[in-house]
N, C-alpha and C positions, 0 to 999 in steps of 0.2 A: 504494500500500500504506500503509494505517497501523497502531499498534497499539495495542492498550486495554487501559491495564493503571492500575499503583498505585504507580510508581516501585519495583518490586522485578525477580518476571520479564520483565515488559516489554522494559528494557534487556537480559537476557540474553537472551533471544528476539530481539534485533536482533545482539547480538554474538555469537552462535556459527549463526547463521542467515543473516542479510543482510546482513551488513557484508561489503563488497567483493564484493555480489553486481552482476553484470550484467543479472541479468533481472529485479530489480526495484528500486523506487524507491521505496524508505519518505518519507513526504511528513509524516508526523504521529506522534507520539505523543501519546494520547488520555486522559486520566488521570482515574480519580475516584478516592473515598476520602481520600486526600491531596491535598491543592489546593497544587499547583504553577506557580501563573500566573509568566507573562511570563519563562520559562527554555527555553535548549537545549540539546540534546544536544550537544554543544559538536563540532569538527573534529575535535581528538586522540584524545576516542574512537570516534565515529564514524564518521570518515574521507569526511564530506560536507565542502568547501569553507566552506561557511555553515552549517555543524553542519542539525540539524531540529528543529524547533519543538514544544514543549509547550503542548498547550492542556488546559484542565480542563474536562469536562465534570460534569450533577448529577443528571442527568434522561436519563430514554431519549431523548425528543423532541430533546432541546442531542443527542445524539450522531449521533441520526439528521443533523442542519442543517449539524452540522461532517463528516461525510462526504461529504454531497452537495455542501457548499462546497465542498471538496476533491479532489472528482472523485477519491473513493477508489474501486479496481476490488475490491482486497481487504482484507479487516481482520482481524487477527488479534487472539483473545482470547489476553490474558495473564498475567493477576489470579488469585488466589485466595480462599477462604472465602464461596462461593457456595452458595446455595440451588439445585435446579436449574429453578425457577420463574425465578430471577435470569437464571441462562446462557439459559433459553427467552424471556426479554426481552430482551435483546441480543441473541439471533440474531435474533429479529424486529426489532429498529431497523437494526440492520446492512442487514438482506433491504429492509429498505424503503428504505433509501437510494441501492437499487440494486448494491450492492456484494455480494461473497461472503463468506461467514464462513467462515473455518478456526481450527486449532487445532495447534497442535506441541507432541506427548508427549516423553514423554522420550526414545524413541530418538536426536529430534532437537536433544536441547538439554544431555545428558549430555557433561560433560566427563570423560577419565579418569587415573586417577591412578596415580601409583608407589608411593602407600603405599595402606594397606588402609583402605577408607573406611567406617567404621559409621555407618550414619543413622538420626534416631529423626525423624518425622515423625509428624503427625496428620489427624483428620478432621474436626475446626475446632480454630478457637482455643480456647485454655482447659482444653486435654484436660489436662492437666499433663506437656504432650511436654517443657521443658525441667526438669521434677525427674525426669524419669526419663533425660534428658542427663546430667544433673548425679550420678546414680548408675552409669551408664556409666563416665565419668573418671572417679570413683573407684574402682572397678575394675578399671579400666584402671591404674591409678595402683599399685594394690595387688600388681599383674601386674610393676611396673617398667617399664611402657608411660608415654610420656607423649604424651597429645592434645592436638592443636589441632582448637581448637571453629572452625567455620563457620556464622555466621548467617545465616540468608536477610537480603537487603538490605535496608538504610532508608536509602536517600541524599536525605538532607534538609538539604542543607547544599552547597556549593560541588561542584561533580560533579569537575571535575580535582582538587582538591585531596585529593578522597576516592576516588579508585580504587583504595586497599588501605588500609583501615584499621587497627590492630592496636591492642586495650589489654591493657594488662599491669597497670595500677597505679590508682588512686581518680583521681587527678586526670585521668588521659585523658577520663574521663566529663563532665568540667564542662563540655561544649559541647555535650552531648549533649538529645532530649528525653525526654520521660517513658520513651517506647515503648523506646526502646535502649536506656537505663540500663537498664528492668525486665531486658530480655535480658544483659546487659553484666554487671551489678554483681555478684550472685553467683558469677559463674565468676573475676572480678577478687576476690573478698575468696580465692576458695580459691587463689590464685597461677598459673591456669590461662590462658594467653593466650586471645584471644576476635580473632577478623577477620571483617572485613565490608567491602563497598565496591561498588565497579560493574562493576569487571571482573571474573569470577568464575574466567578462566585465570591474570589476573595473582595473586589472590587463592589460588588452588588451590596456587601455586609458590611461596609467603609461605609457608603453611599444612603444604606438603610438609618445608619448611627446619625449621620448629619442631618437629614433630613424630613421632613413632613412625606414630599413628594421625589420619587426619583424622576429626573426629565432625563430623558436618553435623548440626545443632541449624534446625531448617525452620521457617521461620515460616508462620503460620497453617495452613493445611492441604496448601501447596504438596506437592508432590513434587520430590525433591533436584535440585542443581545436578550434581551429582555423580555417577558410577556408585557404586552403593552396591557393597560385599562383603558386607554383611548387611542387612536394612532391619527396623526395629522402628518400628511405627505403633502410636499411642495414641488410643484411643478415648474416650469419655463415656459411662456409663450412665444419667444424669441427662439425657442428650438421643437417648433411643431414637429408630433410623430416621436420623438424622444421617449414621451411617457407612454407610449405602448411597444417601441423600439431600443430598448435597452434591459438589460440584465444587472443588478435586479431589479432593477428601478419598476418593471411592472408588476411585478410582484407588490410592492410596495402600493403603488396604485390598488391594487387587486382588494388589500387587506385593508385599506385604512378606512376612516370613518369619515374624516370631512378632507379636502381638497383643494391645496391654496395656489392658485395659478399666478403667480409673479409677474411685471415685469410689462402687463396688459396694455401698457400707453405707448411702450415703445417696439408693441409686437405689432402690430396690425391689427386691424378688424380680421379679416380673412385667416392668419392663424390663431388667433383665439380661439375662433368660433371651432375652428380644425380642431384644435385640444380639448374644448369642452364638448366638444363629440365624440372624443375618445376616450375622453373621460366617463361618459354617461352609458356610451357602449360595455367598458371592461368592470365600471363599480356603481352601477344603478342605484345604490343604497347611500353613496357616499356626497353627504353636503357638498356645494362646490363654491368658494370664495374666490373674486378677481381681487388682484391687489398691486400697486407700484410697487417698488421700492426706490421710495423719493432719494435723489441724492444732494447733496449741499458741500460747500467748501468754506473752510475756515481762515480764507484770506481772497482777497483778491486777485482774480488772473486775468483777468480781461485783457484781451490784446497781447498778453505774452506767449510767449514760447513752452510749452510745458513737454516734461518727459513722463507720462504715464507709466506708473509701476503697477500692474494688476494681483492680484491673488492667482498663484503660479497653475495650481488645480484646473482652475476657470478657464484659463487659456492655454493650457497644455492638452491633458487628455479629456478637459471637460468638452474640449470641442469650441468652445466658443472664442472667433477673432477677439475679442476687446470684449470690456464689461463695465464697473460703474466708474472706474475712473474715465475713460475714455466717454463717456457718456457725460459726465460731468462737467470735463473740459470741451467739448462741446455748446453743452446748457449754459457753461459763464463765460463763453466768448474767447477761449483759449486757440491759438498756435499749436496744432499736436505734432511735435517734431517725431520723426518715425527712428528709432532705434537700432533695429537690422542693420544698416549699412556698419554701424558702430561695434556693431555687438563682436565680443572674444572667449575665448576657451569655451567651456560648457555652454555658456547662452547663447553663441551661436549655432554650437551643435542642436541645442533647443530647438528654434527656428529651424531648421533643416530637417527636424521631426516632428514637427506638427505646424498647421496651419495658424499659425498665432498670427494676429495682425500687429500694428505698428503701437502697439506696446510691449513693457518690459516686465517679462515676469518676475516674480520675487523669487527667484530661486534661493536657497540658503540650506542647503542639507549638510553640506561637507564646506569646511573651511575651504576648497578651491571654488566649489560653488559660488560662494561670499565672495573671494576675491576677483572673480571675473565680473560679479555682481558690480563691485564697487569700480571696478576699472570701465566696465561699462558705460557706468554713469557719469565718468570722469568726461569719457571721450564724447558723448551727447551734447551737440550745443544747444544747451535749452539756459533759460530763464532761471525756472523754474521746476523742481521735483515735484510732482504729484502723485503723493500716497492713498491708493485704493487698494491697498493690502490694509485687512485691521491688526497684524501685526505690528507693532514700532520699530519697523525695520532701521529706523536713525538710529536707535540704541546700540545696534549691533556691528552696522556697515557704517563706513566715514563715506556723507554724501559732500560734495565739494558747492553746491550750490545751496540756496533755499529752497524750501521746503511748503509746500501746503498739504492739507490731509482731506480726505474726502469721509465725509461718512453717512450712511444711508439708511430711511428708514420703510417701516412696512406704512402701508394704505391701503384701507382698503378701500374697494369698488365699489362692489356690490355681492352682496350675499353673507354671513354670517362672519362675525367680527371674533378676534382672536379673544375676546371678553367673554363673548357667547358659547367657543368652543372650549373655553375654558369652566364654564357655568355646564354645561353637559357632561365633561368628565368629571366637576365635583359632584355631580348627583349620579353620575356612574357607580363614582368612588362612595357616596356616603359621606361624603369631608364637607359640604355646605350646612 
C-alpha cells in the first residue's frame, strides 16, 4: 500500500485508516506539490518500527516507476484541489503500475467531536472560504461563543515536534512559511486561537479544550477532518464549472448545507447564473448565498505604478490569473506593472508552470524561495508594493520600496447572511 498525497490528508488517511492495521502495509508515502525529500513518517506516529519513507514525486511517469519499484498492490489518493483531468491521470499511472486505485471519503476518515463543529470549506483554492471563516467567529463571538479554528495541515517543518500546533500570538508565526502565516495571521491579530498539526484526534482534543465551537477552516478544497454539524462550502463565480469540475471540491458541494458563491460583481451575469445551476443540479437541498468580496487599500495608489503580490495558492495551482490585489489596483486607479519579465530562480520557474498573470506570487516555503522573492521585487520598477497576500510578508522578506496592503471583505447579495447561517447551526447545535 502506499499513498499520494501533499503532506496534508495523506497522513490522516494513514492515521484514522491504517495505522495499526493488520491487513495492510503502507510501504510509501508518495508526495507532490510540496517537495518533501529524504523524510519519514517517523515510529511515534506511525507506529512502524523504522517509521515509512517519503518520496517526492513530479510527473505521472516518477509515480508510475516508484510504484512498480515498490511493488505497490494498492494506492490510495489523498491530495486535494484537482482538476478531474488530474484524478483521470493518476488513476491511469497508478493502473499502469499494476497497482489499484482507491479513494477514502469521509465516512472513513471523519473524526467526531463533543462540541458542535461548523465547517466552511471550498471548491478550490481562492474561493474566499477563510473571510467567510473569519465572519463565522465573529459571530460566533457576538453569540458569547468562542471558537477554535482548525486548519487543514501544513506540516512543513519537524513532524514530532508539530503534532499539535496552536498560535495565539505574532511571534508563534516566525517559523512559519508564506502559506501558514496567510492562514494563521489574521485569526492571531483578532485574539482567536488557530491549530494545526499531524495528528488530527490529538488536535481535535487541543481544539475541544479551547473552545465552545470547533470551526474547521479547510484548506484548498478538501473536505473536513471532522464531522461537521453544519457544512458551508464557498464557491467562485469567476471560475464557472469549477464546483462541479474539481476533486474534491464537488464532493464538498454535494455535502454541504448552504452555499456561498463569491466574487458575483466581478463574475458576470452569464456565469453566475452557470454556477447556481450547478449548484441546484448537484445539492437541491443546499441554501445558496451570492456575495463580493469587497476589497479596499490602506493608502493611496492612484496613478502609481504598483507591483501586485497575490496569495501564491490562488495563482499557482488555484488556476486563477490574478485575484484581489490585482483587482484592487484596478478599483483605485493603479499602474499594474507586470512582473515576469523580472522575475529569477524559483518565481520564474513559477511562471513557466502555470498560467499566472502579471502578478507576483508570495512564494516563501524554503529560504531560496524568499530570496528570489525579495530579488524579484528589487528588480520590478514599481512605485509601489501591493500586499494581497494576508500574510505580512514585510516581516519576513526586505521589500526595497513602499508598501500598501489590501484587504477584503465578504457581502453579501442576496440570499441568507452568514448571521442566518450561523442562527441554523446554533439551533442544529442546541447552543442558542
Amino acid at each position: 500500500m502506499a499513498i499520494i498525497g501533499a503532506a496534508g490528508r495523506d497522513f490522516h488517511v494513514y492515521n484514522t485508516v491504517y495505522r495499526g492495521s493488520r491487513d495492510y502495509r503502507v510501504v510509501a508515502f508518495l508526495m507532490t506539490q510540496i517537495p518533501i525529500p529524504n523524510r519519514r513518517y517517523p515510529p511515534s506516529l506511525s507506529g512502524v518500527p523504522e517509521g515509512i519513507p517519503i518520496y517526492t514525486w513530479s510527473s505521472y511517469e516518477e509515480l508510475t516507476r516508484y510504484l512498480r519499484e515498490l511493488r505497490v498492490d494498492e494506492a490510495v489518493l489523498a491530495y486535494s484541489d484537482l482538476l478531474y483531468g488530474e484524478v483521470g491521470h493518476i488513476i491511469s499511472a497508478v493502473l499502469a503500475s499494476g497497482a489499484t486505485f482507491k479513494i477514502h471519503g469521509p465516512g472513513d476518515t471523519y473524526l467526531d467531536s463533543i462540541k458542535p463543529v461548523f465547517a466552511v470549506t471550498a471548491t478550490r483554492t481562492g474561493a474566499g472560504k477563510s473571510t467567510v471563516s473569519r465572519e463565522v467567529v465573529r459571530e460566533l463571538a457576538a453569540r458569547g461563543l468562542k471558537a477554535a479554528v482548525v486548519r487543514h495541515p501544513m506540516p512543513y517543518r519537524d513532524l514530532e515536534e508539530g503534532v499539535v500546533e496552536v498560535f495565539t500570538k505574532p511571534e508563534d508565526l516566525d517559523k512559519l512559511t508564506f502559506e501558514e502565516r496567510e492562514e494563521y495571521e489574521q485569526y492571531v491579530e483578532m485574539g482567536v486561537p488557530v491549530l494545526a498539526g499531524v495528528d488530527y484526534g490529538q488536535v481535535l482534543r487541543e481544539a475541544e479544550r479551547r473552545g465552545d465551537v470547533v470551526l474547521w477552516d479547510g484548506g484548498n478544497n478538501d473536505f473536513p477532518f471532522f464531522r461537521p454539524s453544519f457544512m458551508v462550502v464557498v464557491t467562485d463565480a469567476r471560475r464557472p464549472g469549477h464546483e462541479v469540475g474539481s476533486f474534491p471540491g464537488e464532493v464538498n458541494l454535494r455535502i454541504a448545507d448552504a452555499v456561498i458563491i463569491t466574487k458575483v460583481s466581478d463574475a458576470g451575469r452569464e456565469n453566475v447564473e452557470r454556477v447556481v445551476a450547478n449548484v441546484r443540479r448537484a445539492n437541491p437541498r443546499a441554501s445558496i448565498t451570492k456575495a463580493d468580496l469587497e476589497v479596499s487599500v490602506d493608502r493611496d495608489i492612484s496613478g502609481k505604478r504598483v507591483l501586485v503580490v497575490e496569495d501564491a495558492p490562488t495563482v499557482t495551482h488555484g488556476g486563477l490569473p490574478y485575484a484581489a490585489g490585482y483587482i484592487a489596483a484596478v478599483k483605485y486607479g493603479a499602474e499594474v506593472v507586470d512582473p515576469r519579465p523580472y522575475a529569477v530562480g524559483v518565481v520564474k520557474k513559477i511562471y513557466e508552470s502555470y498560467s499566472t498573470g502579471p502578478v507576483l506570487p508570495s512564494l516563501g516555503y524554503t529560504p531560496e524561495q524568499r530570496r528570489d522573492l525579495e530579488e524579484t521585487i528589487r528588480r520590478v520598477p514599481a512605485d509601489v508594493v501591493l500586499l494581497a497576500t494576508p500574510a505580512r510578508v514585510e516581516r519576513v522578506v526586505k521589500i526595497d520600496k513602499p508598501t500598501a496592503r489590501v484587504y477584503w471583505s465578504l457581502k453579501v447579495v442576496e440570499g441568507p447572511t452568514v448571521k442566518e447561517l450561523v442562527d441554523v447551526f446554533l439551533e442544529r447545535a442546541s447552543l442558542r
